[in-house]
C-alpha positions as CSV (number, residue, x, y, z in Angstrom):
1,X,4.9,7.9,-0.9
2,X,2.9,11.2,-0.2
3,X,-0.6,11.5,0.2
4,X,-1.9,14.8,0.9
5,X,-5.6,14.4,0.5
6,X,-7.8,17.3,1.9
7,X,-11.0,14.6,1.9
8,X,-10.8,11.1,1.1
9,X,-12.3,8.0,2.0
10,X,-9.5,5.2,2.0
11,X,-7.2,5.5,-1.0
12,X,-6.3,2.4,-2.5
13,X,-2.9,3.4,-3.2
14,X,-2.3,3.2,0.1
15,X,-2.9,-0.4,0.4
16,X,-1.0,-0.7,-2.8
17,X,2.3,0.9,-1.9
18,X,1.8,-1.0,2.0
19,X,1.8,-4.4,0.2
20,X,4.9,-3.2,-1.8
21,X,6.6,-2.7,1.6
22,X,6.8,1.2,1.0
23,X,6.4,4.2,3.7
24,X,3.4,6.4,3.4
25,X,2.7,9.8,4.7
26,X,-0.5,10.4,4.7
27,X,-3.1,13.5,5.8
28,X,-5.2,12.3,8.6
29,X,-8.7,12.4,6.9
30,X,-11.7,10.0,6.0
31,X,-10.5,6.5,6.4
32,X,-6.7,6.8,6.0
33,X,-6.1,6.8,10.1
34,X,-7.7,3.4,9.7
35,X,-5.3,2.4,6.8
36,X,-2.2,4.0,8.3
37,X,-1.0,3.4,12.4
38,X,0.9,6.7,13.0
39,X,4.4,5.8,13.6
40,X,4.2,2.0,13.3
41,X,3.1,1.9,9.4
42,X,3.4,4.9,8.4
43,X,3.3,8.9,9.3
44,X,0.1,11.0,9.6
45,X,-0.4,14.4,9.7
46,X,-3.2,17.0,9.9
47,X,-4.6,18.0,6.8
48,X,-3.9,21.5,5.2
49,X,-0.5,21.4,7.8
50,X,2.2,22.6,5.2
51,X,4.8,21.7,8.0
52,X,4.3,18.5,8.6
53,X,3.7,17.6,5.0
54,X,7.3,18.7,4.5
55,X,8.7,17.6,7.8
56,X,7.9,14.1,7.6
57,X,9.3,13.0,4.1
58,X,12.2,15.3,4.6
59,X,12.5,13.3,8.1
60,X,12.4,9.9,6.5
61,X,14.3,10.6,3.7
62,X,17.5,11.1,6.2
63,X,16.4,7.8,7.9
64,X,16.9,4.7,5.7
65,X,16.1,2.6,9.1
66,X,13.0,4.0,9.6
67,X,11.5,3.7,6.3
68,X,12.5,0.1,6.2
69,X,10.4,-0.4,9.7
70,X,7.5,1.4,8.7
71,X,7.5,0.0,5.7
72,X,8.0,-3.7,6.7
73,X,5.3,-2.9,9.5
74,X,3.0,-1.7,6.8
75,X,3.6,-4.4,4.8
76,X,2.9,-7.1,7.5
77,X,-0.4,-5.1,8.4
78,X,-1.8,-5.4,5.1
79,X,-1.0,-8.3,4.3
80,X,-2.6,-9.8,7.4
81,X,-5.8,-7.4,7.1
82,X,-6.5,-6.8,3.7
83,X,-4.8,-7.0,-0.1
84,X,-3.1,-10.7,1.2
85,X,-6.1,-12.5,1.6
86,X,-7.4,-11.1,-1.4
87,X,-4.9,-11.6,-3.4
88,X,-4.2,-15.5,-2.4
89,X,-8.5,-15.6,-2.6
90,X,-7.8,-14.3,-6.2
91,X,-5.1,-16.6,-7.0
92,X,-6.8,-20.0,-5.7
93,X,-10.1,-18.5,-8.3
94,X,-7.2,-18.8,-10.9
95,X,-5.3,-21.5,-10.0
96,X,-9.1,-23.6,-10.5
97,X,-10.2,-22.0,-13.6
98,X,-7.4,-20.6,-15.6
99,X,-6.6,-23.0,-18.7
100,X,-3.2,-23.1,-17.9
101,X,-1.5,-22.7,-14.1
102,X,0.1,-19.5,-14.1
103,X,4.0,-19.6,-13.4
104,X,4.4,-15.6,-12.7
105,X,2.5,-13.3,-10.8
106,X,-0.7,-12.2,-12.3
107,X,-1.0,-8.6,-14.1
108,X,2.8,-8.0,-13.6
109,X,3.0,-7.0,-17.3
110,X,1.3,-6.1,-20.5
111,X,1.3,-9.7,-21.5
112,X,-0.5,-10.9,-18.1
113,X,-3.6,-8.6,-19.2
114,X,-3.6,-10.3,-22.4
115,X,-3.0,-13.4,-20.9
116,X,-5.7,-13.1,-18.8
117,X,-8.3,-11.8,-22.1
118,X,-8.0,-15.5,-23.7
């Protein structure tokens, strides 16, 4: 994923597509250095650099090894930092209070939201 933001304070789409295991190039602005380790979750680059918002994606998309590492790394640092704890904070909230225990994961589909409006 690509995210070539010019100003930006910390995207949660990046913490999104981390948890999903994906690899994000990202400009270096606002708070995305803090969301992205350059070259061990992700790539970074320099914001308004044309180059390197080309290179990098063309770069991974000839290296299936690489985006599995970065990916996996960013994976493991959210997880451990941010949208993991959360989400299992989230789930033990539902898991006490939800009339029924939930057997799928929560707002996976249309029928979790209404699920979740009873």
């Amino acid at each position: 994923m690509v995210v070539p933001s010019r100003d930006e304070v910390a995207p949660r789409v990046i913490s999104e597509a981390q948890v999903r295991g994906l690899t994000v190039v990202a400009s270096a602005v606002g708070g995305i250095p803090e969301q992205i380790e350059h070259d061990v979750a992700g790539r970074l680059f320099a914001a308004g650099d044309a180059g390197a918002l080309a290179s990098h994606p063309e770069r991974l998309l000839g290296s299936r090894d690489e985006r599995a590492r970065l990916g996996a790394n960013a994976r493991t640092v959210r997880t451990q930092r941010g949208l993991g704890p959360y989400r299992e904070s989230f789930r033990s909230i539902l898991d006490r209070h939800a009339p029924a225990p939930l057997s799928r994961p929560f707002f996976t589909s249309s029928e979790g939201c209404r699920r979740s409006r009873r």
